[in-house]
VEXTOR-917655 format. One record per residue: residue number from 1; x, y, z of N, C-alpha, C in turn. Coordinates in steps of 0.02 Angstrom, whole numbers, plus 50000, padded with zeros to 5 digits. Each point is the difference from the previous one (the first is absolute). Layout:
! VEXTOR-917655
+-----+-------+-------+-------+-------+-------+-------+-------+-------+-------+
|   k |  n.xx |  n.yy |  n.zz | ca.xx | ca.yy | ca.zz |  c.xx |  c.yy |  c.zz |
+-----+-------+-------+-------+-------+-------+-------+-------+-------+-------+
| NUM |     X |     Y |     Z |     X |     Y |     Z |     X |     Y |     Z |
...
+-----+-------+-------+-------+-------+-------+-------+-------+-------+-------+
END
This chain:
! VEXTOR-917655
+-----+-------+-------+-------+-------+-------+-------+-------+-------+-------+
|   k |  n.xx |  n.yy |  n.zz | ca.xx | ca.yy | ca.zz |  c.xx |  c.yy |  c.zz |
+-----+-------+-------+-------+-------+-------+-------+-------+-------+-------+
|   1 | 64790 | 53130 | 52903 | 49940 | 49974 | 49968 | 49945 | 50053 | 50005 |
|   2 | 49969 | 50004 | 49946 | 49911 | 50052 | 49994 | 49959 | 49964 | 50061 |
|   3 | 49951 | 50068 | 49987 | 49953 | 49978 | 50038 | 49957 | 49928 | 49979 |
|   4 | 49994 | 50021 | 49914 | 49958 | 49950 | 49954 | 50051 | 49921 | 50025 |
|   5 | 50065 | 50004 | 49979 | 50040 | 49941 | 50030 | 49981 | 49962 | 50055 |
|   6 | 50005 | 50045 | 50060 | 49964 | 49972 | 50056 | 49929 | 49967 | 50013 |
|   7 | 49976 | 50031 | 49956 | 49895 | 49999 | 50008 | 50009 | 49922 | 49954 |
|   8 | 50046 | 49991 | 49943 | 49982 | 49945 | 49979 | 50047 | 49950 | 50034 |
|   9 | 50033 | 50014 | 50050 | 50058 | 49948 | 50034 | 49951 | 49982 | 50045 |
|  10 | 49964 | 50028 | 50019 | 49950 | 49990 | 50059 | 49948 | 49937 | 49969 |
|  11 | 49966 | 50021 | 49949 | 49942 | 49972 | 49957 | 50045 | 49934 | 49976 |
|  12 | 50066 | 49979 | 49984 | 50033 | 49939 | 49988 | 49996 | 49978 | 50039 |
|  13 | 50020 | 49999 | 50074 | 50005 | 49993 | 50054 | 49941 | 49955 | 50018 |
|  14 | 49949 | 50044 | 50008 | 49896 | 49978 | 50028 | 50006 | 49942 | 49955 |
|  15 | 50012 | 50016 | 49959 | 49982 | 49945 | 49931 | 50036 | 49928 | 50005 |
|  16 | 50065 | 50004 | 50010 | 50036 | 49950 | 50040 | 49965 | 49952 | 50057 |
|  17 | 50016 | 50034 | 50055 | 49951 | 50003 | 50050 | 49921 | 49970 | 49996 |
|  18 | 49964 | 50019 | 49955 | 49917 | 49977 | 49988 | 50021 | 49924 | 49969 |
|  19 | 50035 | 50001 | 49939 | 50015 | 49957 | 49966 | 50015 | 49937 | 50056 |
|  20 | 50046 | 50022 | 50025 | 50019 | 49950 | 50039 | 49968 | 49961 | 50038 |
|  21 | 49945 | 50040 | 50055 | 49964 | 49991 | 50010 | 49912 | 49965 | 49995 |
|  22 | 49998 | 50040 | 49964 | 49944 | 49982 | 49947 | 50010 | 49910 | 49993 |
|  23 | 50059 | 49985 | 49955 | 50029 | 49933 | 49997 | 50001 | 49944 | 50051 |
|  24 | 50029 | 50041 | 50066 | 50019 | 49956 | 50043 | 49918 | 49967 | 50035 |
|  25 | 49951 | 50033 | 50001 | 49937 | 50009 | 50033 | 49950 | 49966 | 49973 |
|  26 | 50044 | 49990 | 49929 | 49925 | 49973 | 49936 | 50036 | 49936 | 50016 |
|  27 | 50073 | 49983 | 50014 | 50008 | 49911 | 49995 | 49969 | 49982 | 50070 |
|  28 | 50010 | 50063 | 50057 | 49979 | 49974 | 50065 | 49904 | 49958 | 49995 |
|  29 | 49981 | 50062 | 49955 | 49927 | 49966 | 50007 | 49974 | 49935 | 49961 |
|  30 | 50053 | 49989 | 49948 | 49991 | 49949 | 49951 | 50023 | 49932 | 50035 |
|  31 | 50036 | 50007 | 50054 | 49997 | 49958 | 50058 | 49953 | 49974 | 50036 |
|  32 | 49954 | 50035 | 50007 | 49937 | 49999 | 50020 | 49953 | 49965 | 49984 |
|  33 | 50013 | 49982 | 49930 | 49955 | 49965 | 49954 | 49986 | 49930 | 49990 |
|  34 | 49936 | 49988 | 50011 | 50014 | 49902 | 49984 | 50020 | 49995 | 49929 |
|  35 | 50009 | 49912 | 50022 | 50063 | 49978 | 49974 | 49972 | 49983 | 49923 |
|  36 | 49914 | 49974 | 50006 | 49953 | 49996 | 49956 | 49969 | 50046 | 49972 |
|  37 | 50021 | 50070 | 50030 | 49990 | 50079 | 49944 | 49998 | 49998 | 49934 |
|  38 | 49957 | 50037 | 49964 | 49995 | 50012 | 49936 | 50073 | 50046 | 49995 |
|  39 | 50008 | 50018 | 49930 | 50058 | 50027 | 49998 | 50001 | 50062 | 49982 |
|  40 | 50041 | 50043 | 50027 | 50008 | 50074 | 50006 | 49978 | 50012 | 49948 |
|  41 | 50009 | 49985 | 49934 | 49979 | 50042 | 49942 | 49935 | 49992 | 49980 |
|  42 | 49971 | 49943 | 50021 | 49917 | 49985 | 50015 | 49967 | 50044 | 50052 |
|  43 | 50039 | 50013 | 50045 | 49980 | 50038 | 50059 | 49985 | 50099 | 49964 |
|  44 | 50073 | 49998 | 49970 | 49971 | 50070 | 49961 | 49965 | 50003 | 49937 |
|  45 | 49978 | 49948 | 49967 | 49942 | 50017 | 49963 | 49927 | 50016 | 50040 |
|  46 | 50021 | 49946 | 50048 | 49913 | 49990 | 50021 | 50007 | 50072 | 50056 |
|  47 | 50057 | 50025 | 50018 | 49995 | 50059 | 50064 | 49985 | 50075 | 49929 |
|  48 | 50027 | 49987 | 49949 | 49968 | 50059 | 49947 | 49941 | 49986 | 49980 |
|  49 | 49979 | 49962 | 49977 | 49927 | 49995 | 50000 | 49972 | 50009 | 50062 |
|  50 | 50010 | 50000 | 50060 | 49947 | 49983 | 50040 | 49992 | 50101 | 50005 |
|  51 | 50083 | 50020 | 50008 | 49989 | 50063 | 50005 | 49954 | 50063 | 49971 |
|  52 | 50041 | 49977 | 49915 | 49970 | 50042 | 49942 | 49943 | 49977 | 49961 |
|  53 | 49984 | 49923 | 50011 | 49934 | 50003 | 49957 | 50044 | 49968 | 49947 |
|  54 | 49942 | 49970 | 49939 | 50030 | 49972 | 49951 | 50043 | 50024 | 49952 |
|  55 | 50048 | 49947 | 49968 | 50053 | 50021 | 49955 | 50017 | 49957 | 49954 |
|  56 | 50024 | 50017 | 49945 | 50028 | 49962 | 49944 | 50080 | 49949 | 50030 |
|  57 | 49988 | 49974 | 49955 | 50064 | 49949 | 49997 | 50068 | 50055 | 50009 |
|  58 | 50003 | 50038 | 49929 | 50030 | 50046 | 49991 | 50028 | 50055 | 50064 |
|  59 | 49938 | 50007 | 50035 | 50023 | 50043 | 50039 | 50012 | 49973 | 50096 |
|  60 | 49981 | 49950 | 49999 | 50019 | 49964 | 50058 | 50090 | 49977 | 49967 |
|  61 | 50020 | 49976 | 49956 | 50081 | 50019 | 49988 | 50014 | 50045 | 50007 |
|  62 | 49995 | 50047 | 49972 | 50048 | 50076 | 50023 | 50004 | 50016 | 50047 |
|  63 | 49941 | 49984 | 50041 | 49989 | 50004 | 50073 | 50075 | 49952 | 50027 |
|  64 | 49991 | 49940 | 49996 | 50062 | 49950 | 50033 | 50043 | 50002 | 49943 |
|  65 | 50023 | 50028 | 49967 | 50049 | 50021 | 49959 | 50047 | 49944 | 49980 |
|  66 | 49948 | 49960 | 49965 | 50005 | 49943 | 49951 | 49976 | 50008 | 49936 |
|  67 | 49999 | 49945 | 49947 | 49967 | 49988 | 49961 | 49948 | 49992 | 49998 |
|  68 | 49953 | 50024 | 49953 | 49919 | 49964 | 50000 | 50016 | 49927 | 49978 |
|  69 | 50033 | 49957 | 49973 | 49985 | 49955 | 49994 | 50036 | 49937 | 50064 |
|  70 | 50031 | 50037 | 50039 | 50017 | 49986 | 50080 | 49945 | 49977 | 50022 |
|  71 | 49971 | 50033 | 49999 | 49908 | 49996 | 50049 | 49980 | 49941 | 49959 |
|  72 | 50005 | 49970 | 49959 | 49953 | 49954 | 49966 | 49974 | 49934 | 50047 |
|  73 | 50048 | 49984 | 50027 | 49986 | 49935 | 50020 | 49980 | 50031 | 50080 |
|  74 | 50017 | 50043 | 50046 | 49995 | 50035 | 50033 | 49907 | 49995 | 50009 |
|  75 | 49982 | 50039 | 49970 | 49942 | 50029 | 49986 | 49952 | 49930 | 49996 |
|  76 | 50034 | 49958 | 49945 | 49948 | 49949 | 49992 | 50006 | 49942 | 50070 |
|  77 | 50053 | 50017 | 50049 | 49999 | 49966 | 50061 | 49949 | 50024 | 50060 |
|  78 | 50016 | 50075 | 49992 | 49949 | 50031 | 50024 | 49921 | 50004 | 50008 |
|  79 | 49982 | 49988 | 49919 | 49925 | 49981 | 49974 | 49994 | 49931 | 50015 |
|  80 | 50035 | 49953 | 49990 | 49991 | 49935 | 50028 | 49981 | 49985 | 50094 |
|  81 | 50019 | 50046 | 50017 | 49985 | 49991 | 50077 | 49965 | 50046 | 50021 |
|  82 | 49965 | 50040 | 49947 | 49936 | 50041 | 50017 | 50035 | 50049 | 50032 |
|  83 | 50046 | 50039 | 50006 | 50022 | 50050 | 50014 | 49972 | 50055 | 49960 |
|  84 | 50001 | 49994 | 49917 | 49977 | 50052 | 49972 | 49966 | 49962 | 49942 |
|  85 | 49938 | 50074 | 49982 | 49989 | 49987 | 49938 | 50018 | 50042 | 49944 |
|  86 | 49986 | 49968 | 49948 | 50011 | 50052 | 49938 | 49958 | 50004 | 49944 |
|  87 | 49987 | 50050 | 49972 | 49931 | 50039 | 49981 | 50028 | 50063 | 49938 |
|  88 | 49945 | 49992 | 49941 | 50024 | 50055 | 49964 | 49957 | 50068 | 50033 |
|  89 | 50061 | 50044 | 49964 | 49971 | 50069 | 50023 | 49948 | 50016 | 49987 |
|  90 | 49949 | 50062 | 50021 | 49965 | 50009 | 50000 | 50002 | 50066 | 49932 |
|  91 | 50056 | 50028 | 49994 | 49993 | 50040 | 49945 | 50037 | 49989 | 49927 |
|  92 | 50035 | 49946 | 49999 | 50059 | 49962 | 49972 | 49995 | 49926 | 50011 |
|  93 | 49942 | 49969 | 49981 | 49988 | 49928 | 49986 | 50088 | 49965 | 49976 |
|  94 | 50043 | 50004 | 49992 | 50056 | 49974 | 49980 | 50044 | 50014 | 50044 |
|  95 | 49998 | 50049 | 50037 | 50053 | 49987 | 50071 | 49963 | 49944 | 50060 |
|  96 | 50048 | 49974 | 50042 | 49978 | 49955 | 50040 | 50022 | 50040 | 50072 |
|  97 | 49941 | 50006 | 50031 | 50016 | 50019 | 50065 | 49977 | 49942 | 50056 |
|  98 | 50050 | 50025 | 50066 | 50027 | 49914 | 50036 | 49960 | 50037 | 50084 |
|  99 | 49975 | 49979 | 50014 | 49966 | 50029 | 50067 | 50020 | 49952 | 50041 |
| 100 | 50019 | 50007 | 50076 | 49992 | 49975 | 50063 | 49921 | 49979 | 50026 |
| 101 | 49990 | 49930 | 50001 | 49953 | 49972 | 50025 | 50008 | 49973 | 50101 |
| 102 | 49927 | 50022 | 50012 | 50008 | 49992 | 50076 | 50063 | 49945 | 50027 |
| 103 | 49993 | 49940 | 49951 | 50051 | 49950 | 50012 | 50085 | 50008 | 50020 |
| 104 | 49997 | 50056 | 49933 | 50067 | 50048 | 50006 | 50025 | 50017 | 50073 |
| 105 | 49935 | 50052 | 50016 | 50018 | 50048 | 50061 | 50026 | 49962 | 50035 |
| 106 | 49951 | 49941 | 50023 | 50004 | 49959 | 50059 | 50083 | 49970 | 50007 |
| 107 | 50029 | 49982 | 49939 | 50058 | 49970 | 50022 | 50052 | 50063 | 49984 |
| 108 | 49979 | 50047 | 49983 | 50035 | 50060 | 50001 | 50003 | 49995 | 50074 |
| 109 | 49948 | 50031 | 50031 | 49989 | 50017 | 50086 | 50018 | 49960 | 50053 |
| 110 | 50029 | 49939 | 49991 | 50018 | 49937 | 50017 | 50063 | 50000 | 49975 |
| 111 | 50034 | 49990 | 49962 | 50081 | 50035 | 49995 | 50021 | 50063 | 50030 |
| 112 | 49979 | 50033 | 49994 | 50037 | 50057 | 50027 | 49968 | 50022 | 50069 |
| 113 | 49931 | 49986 | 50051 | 49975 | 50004 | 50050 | 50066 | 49989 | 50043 |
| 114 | 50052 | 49926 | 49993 | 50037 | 49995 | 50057 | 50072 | 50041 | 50016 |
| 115 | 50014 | 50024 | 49920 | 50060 | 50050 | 50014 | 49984 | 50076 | 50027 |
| 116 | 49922 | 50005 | 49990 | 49984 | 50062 | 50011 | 49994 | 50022 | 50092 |
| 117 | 49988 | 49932 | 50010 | 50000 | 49987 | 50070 | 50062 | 50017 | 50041 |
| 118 | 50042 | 49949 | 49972 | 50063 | 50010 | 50021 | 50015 | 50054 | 50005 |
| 119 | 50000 | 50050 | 49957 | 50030 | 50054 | 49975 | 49968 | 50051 | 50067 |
| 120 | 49932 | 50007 | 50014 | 49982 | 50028 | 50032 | 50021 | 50003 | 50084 |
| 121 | 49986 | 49921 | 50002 | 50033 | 49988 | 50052 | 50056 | 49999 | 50019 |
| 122 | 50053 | 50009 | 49967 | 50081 | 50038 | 50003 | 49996 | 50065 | 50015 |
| 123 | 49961 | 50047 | 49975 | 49966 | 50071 | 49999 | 50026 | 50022 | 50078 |
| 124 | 49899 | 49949 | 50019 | 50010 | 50030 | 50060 | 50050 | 49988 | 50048 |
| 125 | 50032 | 49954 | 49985 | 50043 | 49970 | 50042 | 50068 | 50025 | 49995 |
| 126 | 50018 | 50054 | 49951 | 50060 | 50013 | 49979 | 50019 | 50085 | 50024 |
| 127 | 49925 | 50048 | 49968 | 50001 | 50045 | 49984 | 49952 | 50050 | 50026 |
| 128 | 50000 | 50061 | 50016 | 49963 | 50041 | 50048 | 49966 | 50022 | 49978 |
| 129 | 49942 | 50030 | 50005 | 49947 | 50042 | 49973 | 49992 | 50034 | 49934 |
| 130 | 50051 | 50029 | 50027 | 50038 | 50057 | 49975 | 50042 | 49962 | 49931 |
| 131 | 50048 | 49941 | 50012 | 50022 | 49994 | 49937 | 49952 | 49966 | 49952 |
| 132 | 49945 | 49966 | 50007 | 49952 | 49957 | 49990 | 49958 | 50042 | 49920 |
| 133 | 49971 | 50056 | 50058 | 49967 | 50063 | 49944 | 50060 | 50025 | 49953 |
| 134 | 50057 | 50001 | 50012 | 50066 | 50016 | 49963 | 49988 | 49953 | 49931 |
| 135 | 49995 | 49934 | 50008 | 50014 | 49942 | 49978 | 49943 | 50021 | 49941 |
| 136 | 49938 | 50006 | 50031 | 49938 | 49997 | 49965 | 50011 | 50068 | 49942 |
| 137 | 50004 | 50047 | 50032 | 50030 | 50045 | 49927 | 50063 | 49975 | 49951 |
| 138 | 50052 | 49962 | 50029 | 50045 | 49996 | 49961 | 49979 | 49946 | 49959 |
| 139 | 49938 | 49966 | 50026 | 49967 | 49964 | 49947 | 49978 | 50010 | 49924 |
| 140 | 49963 | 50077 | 50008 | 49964 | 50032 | 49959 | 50046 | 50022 | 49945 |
| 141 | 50064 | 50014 | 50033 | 50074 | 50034 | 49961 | 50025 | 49932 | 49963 |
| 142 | 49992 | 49946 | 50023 | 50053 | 49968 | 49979 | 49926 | 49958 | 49910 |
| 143 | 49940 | 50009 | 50020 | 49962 | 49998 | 49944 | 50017 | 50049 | 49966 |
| 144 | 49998 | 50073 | 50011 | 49991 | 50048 | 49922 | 50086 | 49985 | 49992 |
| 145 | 50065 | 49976 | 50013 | 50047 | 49970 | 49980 | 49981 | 49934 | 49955 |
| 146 | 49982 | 49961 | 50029 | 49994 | 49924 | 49950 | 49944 | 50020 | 49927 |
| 147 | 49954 | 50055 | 50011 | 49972 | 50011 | 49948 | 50046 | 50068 | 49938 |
| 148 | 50034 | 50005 | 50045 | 50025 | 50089 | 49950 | 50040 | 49950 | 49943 |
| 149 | 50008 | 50045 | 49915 | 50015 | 49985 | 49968 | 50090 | 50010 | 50003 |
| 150 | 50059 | 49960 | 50005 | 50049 | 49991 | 50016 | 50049 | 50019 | 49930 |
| 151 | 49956 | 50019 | 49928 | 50055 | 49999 | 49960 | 50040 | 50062 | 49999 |
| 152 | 50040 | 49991 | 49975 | 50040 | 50067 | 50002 | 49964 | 50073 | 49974 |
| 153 | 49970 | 49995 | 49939 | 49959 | 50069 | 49979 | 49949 | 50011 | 50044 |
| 154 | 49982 | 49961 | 50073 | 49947 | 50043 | 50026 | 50010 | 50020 | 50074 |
| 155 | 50083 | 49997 | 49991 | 50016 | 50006 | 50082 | 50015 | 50077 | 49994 |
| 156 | 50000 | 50051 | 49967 | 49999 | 50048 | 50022 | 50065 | 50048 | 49962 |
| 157 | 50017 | 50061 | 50016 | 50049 | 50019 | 49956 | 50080 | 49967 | 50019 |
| 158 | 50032 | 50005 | 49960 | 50060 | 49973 | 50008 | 50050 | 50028 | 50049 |
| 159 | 49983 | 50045 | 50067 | 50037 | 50026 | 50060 | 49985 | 49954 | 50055 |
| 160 | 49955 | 49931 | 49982 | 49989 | 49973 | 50037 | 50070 | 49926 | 49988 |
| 161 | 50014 | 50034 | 49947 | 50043 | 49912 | 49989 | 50045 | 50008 | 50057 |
| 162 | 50043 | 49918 | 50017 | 50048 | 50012 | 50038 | 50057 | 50033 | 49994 |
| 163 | 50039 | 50020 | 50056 | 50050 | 50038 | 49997 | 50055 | 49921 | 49978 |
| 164 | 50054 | 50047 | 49988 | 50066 | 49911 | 49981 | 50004 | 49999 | 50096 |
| 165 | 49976 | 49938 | 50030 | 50043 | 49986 | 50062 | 50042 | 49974 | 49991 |
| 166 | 50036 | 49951 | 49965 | 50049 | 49967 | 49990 | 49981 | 49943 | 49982 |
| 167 | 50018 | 49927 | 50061 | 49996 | 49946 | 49978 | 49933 | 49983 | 50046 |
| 168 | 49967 | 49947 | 49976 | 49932 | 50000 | 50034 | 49996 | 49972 | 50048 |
| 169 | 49970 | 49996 | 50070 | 50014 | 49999 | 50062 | 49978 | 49937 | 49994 |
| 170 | 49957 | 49972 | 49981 | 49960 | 49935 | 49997 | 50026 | 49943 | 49958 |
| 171 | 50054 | 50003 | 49973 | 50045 | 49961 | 49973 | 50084 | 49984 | 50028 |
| 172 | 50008 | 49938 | 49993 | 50079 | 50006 | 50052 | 50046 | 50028 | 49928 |
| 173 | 50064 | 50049 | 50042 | 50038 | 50005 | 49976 | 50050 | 49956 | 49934 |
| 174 | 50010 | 50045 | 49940 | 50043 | 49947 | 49957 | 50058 | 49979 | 50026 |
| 175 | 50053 | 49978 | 49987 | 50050 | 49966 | 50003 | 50035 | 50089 | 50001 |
| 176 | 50056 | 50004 | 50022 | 50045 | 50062 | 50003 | 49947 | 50063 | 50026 |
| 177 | 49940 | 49984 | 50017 | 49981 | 50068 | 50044 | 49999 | 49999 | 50066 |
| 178 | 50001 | 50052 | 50032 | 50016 | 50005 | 50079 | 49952 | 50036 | 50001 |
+-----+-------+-------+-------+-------+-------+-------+-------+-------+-------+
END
């Protein structure tokens, strides 16, 4: 096997690995959650707005990588419980932009306050100094990942594709393979 072979056997590998991870950690904290929680996909409209500031219909979907017309009833559940308002633009009277109202935050900050807790408090209780600040950068890494553009024309030249490994490690064997 190349060197390039290896460098991307490695990078399948992490990726595996994060994935897996990543997964196993997000059901651990969703455990966490009362039972009377708003619902995750309410949770990431109102956690993008609270982040980025206001947004279109349009683009709070692409964001949760649905339909705009997904959000419909969504949105108008949202505005009904004073979570958000919505307002034409300021330079484009015909687009509708949807803002996070204090109401929002509050049950934003109140859902997610107790997993954040948890989480922390596993931290210290788990992990040393040392892996802690580890954690906190691999934080920063694992954002410019969830934001990088994933399609194929912008990953880079084509020495990056995979090498053939064979059959894929993450799938069980067909029938007649050993």
């Amino acid at each position: 096997m190349s060197d390039q072979d290896d460098t991307f056997t490695a990078a399948l590998e992490t990726a595996r690995r994060l994935h897996r991870s990543t997964t196993a950690l997000s059901r651990r904290l969703l455990t966490e959650r009362p039972v009377e929680g708003m619902s995750t996909t309410k949770l990431g409209v109102l956690g993008k707005l609270h982040r980025e500031g206001t947004a279109t219909a349009t683009a709070l979907a692409a964001y949760l990588r649905v339909q705009p017309q997904s959000l419909t009833r969504l949105l108008a559940d949202l505005e009904e419980h004073g979570h958000i308002t919505r307002g034409p633009d300021a330079q484009d009277r015909r687009q509708v932009r949807i803002e996070i109202t204090d109401a929002g935050r509050h049950a934003l900050f109140g859902d997610v306050h107790g997993r954040r807790t948890a989480l922390a408090r596993a931290m210290l209780a788990t992990l040393t100094p040392t892996e802690r600040e580890l954690l906190r950068l691999a934080a920063g890494l694992m954002d410019r990942l969830a934001d990088a553009d994933l399609s194929p024309s912008n990953l880079g030249p084509s020495n990056l594709d995979p090498p053939n490994l064979g059959p894929n490690p993450d799938q069980p064997p067909k029938e007649g393979d050993a």
